[in-house]
C-alpha positions as CSV (number, residue, x, y, z in Angstrom):
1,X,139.4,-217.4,117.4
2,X,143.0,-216.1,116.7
3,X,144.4,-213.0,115.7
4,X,147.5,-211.5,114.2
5,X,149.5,-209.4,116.4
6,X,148.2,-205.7,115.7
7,X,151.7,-204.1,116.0
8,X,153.7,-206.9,113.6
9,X,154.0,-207.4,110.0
10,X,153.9,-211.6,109.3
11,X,156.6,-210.8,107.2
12,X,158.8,-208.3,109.4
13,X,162.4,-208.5,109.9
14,X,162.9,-210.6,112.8
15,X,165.5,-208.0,114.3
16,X,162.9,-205.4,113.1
17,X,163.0,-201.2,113.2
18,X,162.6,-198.3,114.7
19,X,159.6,-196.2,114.3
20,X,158.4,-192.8,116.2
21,X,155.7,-193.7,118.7
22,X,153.6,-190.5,117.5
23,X,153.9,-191.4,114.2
24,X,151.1,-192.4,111.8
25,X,152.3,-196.1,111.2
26,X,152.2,-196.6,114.7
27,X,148.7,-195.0,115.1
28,X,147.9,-197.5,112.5
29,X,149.4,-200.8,114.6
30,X,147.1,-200.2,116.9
31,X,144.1,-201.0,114.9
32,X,142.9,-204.5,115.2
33,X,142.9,-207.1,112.8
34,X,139.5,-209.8,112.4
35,X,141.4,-212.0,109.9
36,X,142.1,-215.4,111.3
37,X,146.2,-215.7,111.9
38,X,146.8,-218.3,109.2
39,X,146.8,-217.7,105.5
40,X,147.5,-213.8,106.7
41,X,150.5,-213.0,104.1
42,X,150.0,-209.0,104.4
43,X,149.5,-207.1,108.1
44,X,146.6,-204.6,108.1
45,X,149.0,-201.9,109.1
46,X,151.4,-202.7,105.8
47,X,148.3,-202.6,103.4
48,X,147.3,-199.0,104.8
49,X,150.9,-197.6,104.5
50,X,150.5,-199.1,101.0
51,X,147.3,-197.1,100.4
52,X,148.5,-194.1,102.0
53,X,151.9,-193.8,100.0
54,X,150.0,-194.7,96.9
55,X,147.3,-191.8,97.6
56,X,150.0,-189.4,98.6
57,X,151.9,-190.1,95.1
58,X,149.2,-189.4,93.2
59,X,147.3,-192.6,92.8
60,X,143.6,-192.9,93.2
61,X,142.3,-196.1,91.8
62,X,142.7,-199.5,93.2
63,X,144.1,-201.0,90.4
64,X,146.4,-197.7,89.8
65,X,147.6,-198.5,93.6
66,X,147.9,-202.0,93.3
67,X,150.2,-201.8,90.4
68,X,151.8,-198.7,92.0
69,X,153.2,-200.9,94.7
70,X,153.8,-204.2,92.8
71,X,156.1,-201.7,91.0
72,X,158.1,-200.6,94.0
73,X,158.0,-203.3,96.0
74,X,161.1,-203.6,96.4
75,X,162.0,-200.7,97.6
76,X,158.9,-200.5,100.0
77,X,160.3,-203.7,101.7
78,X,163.6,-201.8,102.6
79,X,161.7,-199.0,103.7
80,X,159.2,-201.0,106.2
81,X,162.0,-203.7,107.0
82,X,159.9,-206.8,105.2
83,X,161.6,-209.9,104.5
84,X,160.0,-210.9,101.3
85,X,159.4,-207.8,98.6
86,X,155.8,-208.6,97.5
87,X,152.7,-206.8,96.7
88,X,149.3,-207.8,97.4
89,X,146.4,-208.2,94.7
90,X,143.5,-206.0,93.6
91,X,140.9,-208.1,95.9
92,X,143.3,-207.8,99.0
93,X,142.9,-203.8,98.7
94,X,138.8,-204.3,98.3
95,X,138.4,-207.2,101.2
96,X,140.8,-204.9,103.5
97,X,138.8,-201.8,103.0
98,X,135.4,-203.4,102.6
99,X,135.5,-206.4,104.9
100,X,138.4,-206.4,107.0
101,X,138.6,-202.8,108.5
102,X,136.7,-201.6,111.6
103,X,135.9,-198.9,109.6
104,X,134.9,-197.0,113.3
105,X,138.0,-197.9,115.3
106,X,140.1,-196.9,111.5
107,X,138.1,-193.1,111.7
108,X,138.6,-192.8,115.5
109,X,142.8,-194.3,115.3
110,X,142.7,-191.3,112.0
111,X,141.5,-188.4,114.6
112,X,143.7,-189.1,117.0
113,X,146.3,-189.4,115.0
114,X,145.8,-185.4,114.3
115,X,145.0,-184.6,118.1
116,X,147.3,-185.6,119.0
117,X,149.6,-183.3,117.1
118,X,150.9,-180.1,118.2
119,X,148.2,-177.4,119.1
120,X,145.4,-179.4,117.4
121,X,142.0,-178.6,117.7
122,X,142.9,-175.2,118.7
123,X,141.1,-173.5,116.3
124,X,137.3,-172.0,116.7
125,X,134.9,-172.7,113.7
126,X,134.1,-176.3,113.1
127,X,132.3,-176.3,109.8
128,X,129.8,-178.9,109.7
129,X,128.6,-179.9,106.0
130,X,127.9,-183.4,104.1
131,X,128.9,-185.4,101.2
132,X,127.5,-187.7,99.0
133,X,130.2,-190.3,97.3
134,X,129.5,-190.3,94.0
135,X,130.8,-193.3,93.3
136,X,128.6,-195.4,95.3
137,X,125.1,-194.5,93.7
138,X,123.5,-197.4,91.7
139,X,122.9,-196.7,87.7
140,X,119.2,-195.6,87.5
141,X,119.3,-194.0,90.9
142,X,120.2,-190.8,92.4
143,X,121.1,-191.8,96.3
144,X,124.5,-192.8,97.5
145,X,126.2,-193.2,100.4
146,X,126.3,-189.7,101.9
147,X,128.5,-188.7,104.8
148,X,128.6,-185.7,107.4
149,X,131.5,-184.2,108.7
150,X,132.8,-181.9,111.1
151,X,135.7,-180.3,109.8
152,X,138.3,-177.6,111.3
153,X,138.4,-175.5,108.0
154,X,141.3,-173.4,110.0
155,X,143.7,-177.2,110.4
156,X,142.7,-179.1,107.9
157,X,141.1,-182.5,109.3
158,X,138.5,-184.3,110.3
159,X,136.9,-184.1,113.8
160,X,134.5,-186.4,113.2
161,X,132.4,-188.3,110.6
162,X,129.5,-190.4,110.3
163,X,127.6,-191.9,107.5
164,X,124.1,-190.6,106.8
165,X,121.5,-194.3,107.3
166,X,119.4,-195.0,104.3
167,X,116.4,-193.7,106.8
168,X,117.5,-190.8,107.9
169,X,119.2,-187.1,106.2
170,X,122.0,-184.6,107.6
171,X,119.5,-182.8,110.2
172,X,119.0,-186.0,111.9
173,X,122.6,-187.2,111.4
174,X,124.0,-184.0,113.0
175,X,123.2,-184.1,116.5
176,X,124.9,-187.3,116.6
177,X,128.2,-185.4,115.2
178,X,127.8,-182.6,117.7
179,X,127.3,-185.0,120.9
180,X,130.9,-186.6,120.1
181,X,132.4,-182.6,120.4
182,X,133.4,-180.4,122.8
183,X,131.9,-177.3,121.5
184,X,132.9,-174.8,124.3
185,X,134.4,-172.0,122.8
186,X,133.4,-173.5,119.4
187,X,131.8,-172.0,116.7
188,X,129.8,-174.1,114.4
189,X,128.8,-173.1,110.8
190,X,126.5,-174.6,108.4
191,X,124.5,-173.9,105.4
192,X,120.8,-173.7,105.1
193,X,119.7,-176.9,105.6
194,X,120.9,-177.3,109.2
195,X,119.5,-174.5,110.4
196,X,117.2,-176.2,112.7
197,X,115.8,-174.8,116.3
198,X,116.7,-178.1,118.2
199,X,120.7,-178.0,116.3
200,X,121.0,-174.7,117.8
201,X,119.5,-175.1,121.1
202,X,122.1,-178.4,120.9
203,X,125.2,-176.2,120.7
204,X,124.5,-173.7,122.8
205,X,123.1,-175.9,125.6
206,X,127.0,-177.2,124.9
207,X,128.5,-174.3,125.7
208,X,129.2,-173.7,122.0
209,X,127.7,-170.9,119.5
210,X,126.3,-171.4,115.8
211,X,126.0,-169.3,112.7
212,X,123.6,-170.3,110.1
213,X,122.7,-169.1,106.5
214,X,119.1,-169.1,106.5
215,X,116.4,-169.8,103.3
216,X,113.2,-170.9,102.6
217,X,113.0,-173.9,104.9
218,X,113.0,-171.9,107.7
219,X,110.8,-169.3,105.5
220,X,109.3,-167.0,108.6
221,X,112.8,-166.4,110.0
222,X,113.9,-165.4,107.1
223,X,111.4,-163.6,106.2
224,X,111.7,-161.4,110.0
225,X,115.6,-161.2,109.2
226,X,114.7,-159.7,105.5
227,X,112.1,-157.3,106.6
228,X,114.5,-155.8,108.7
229,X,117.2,-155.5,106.2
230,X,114.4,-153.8,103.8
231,X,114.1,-149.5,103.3
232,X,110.7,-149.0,105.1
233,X,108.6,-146.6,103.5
234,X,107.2,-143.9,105.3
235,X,104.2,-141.3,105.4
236,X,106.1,-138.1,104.6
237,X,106.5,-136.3,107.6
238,X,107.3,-139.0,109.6
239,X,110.6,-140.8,110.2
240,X,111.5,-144.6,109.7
241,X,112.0,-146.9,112.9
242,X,115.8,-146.1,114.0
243,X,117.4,-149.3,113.6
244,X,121.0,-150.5,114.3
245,X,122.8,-151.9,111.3
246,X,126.8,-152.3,111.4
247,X,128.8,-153.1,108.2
248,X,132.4,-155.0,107.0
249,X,133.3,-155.0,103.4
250,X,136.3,-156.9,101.9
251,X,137.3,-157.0,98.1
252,X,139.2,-159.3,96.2
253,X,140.3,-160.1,92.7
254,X,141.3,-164.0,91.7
255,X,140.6,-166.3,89.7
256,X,139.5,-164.1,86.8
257,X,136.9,-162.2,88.5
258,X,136.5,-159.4,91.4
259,X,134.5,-159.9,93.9
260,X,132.9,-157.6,96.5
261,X,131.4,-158.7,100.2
262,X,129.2,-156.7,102.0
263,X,127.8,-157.8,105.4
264,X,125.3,-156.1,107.2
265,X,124.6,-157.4,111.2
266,X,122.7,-156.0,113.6
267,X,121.1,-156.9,117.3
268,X,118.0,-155.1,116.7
269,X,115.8,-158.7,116.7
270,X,117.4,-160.0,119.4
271,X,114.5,-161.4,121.7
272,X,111.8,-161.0,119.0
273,X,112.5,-163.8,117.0
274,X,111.1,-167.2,118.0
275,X,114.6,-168.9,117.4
276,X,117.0,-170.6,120.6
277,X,119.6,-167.8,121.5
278,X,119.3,-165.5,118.5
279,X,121.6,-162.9,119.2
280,X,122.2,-161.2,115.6
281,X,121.6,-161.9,112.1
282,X,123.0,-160.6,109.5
283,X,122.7,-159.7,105.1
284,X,125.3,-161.0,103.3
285,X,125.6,-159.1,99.6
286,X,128.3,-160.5,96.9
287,X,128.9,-158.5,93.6
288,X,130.8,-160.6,91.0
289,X,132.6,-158.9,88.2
290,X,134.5,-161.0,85.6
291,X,137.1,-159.8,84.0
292,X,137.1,-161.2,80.7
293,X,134.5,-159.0,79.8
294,X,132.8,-157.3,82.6
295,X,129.6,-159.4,83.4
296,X,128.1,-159.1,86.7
297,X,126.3,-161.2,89.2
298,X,124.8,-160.6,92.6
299,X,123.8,-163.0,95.7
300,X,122.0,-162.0,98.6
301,X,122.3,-164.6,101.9
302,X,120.8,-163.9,105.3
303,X,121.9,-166.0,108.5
304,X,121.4,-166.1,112.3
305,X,123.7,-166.0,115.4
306,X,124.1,-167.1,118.4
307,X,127.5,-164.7,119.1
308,X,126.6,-161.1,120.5
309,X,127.6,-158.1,118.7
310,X,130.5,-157.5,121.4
311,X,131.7,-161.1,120.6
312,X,131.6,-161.1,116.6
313,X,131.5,-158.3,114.7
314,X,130.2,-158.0,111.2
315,X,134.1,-158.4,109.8
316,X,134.1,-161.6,111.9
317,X,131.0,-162.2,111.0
318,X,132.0,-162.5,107.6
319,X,135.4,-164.2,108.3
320,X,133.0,-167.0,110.0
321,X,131.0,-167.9,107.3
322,X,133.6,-167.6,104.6
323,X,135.3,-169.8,106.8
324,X,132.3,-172.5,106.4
325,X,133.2,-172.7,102.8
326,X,136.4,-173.8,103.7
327,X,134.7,-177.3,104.0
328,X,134.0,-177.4,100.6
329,X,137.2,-175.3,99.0
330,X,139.3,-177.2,101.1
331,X,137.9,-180.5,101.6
332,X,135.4,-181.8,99.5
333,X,136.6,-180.0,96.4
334,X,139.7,-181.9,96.7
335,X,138.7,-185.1,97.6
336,X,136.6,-184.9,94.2
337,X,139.0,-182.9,91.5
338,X,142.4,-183.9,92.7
339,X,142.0,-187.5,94.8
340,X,138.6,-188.2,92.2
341,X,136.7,-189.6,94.8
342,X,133.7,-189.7,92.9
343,X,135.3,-191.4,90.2
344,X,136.1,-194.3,92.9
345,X,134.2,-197.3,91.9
346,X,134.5,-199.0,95.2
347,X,130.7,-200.3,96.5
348,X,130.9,-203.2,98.8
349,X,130.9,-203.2,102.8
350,X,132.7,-200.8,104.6
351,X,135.1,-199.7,101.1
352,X,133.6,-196.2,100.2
353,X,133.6,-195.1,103.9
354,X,137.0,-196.3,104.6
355,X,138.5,-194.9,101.2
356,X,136.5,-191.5,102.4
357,X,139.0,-191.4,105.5
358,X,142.1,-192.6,103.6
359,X,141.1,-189.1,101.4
360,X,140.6,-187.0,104.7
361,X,143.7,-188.5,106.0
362,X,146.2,-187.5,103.0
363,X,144.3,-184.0,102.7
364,X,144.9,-183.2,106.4
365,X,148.6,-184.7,106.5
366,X,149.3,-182.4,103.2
367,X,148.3,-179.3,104.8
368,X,149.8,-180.5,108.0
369,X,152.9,-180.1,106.4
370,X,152.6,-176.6,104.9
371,X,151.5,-177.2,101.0
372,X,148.4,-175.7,99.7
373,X,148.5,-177.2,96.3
374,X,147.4,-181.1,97.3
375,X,148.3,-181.7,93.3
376,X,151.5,-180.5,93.5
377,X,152.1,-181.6,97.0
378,X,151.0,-185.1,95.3
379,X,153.8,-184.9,92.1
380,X,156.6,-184.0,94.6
381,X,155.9,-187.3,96.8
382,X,156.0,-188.9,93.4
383,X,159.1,-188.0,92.7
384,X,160.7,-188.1,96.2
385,X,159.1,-191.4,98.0
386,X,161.7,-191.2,101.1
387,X,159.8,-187.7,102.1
388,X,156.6,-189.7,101.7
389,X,157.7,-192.8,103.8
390,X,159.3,-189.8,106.5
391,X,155.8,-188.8,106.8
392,X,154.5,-192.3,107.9
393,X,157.0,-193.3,109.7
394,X,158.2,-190.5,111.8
395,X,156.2,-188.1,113.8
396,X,155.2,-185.1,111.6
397,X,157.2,-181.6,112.2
């Protein structure tokens, strides 16, 4: 069988072009391409620079994209040194993302691409959380293609990612996440759901440490961790058990409302519970007050930690696991509102999945680059397309 050269375009200039060798185009030569050498018109590394410039300019659809390029084509050809200034069709889009892609070698070319950056993967808390595309679940059904990821709320990307099988859910999908990490000196956050005695036992047997929200599918722990958290009442006369309970508090106002956060930790059931390497748990309390007209609302959470009192303290505590929401402020959230991944209509082989990382990719190379608004980070590589191709192209500042 032949293949086309991973590293040239079939319609390159023959005296080609320069490119930085830590850039993202030339993470993306390296990928291989399955397509038999004749009949290829477009290289796979040209069709994901289209994608990508298309995303980063605000388009989402395939047929926005498609037409997106077909409009600029010229000017794309001058930018990647092509001979001919053509655009490729709807279908090549779908069989390049659904068919064509190694959609593992795309996701592990995509992390390194980000590792390889300066001081990446520097940061503690990997947030570890899953998401079902939308997009992908069959009228008169309520299952889709669900993913997992472990995310670096703190940089913005992608550590790793793997689809959820048809057989299995995120408890069983995560150790398979976790066993591609190096969690030493890592903190992993999740919510309810994966707070599971073999997960933790997993991470800290890595050298890592975990904090978990905890409800009713683990009902006895939580159940010791509210008890504790409860006034005791007494016989008069007598006094309650001493306990040690240590307290943050932070208060904000945004978004229309204020919102209080208290969180109480404490030691005290360290080597009573039945759960691997408890160390502290903790009460989370959140008063809500809107503005508009005063209403009020109140949440109560309780987790479990591996980290020692001397290691987190209950203001880290709470930086920790408002750091897990990260995942879905600053991930998922955006993937659905502003690159309407859900809205993607894509179904067919490896498609969703691959259009998942493409949505990763340009949320992680917009924060990268220092803008917190992916819309309006979106509109001004709209309107300035040389700053967008400088991002491809040429290793990132």
């Amino acid at each position: 069988m032949e293949y086309t050269t991973p590293t040239l375009d079939v319609n390159l200039d023959p005296d080609g072009f320069v490119i930085d060798l830590d850039s993202l185009y030339a993470c993306l030569a390296r990928l291989h391409d399955c397509r038999h050498a004749r009949g290829v018109r477009y290289s796979l590394v040209t069709i994901l620079v289209y994608l990508i410039l298309a995303k980063l300019a605000g388009q989402d659809r395939v047929y926005g994209i498609s037409q997106w390029v077909h409009y600029r084509r010229v000017a794309l050809a001058e930018a990647l040194h092509l001979v001919k200034p053509r655009a490729p069709c709807v279908n090549t889009y779908r069989a390049i993302l659904g068919q064509v892609i190694d959609i593992e070698e795309f996701e592990q070319v995509v992390r390194d691409f980000f590792a390889s950056q300066p001081k990446a993967g520097q940061s503690v808390v990997i947030a570890l959380d899953g998401k079902t595309l939308r997009g992908t679940i069959p009228a008169g059904q309520t299952h889709g293609r669900h993913l997992l990821a472990a995310y670096l709320p703190a940089e913005g990307w992608v550590l790793f990612q793997v689809e959820v099988g048809g057989q299995e859910n995120e408890i069983s999908a995560a150790p398979r996440v976790l066993k591609c990490l190096d969690l030493r000196e890592k903190v992993v956050t999740g919510d309810a759901l994966l707070a599971q005695r073999d997960l933790s036992r997993q991470i800290v047997e890595a050298g890592g440490d975990y904090v978990w929200t905890v409800k009713e599918n683990q009902s006895t722990l939580r159940q010791d961790i509210e008890v504790l958290f409860q006034v005791e009442a007494v016989v008069k006369g007598f006094s309650p058990t001493p306990k040690v309970l240590r307290v943050a508090r932070t208060c904000e106002k945004h978004h229309g409302r204020q919102e209080q956060r208290v969180l109480t930790a404490s030691s005290d059931l360290s080597g009573y519970l039945d759960w691997p390497a408890a160390r502290q748990v903790f009460k989370l309390e959140r008063h809500f007050t809107r503005t508009a007209d005063g209403k009020r609302t109140h949440e109560v959470v309780y987790g479990v930690t591996s980290l020692t009192a001397q290691a987190a303290s209950p203001a880290r505590l709470l930086e920790l696991v408002r750091a897990h929401w990260g995942i879905e402020n600053s991930l998922h959230y955006r993937r659905d509102e502003t690159l309407r991944e859900d809205w993607c209509q894509l179904k067919k082989g490896h498609a969703p999945r691959a259009m998942a990382v493409i949505n990763n990719l340009i949320v992680g190379l917009v924060l990268r680059l220092g803008h917190t608004n992916l819309a309006a980070a979106r509109r001004y590589f709209d309107a300035h397309p040389q700053a967008a191709q400088q991002v491809v192209l040429r290793r990132l500042a």
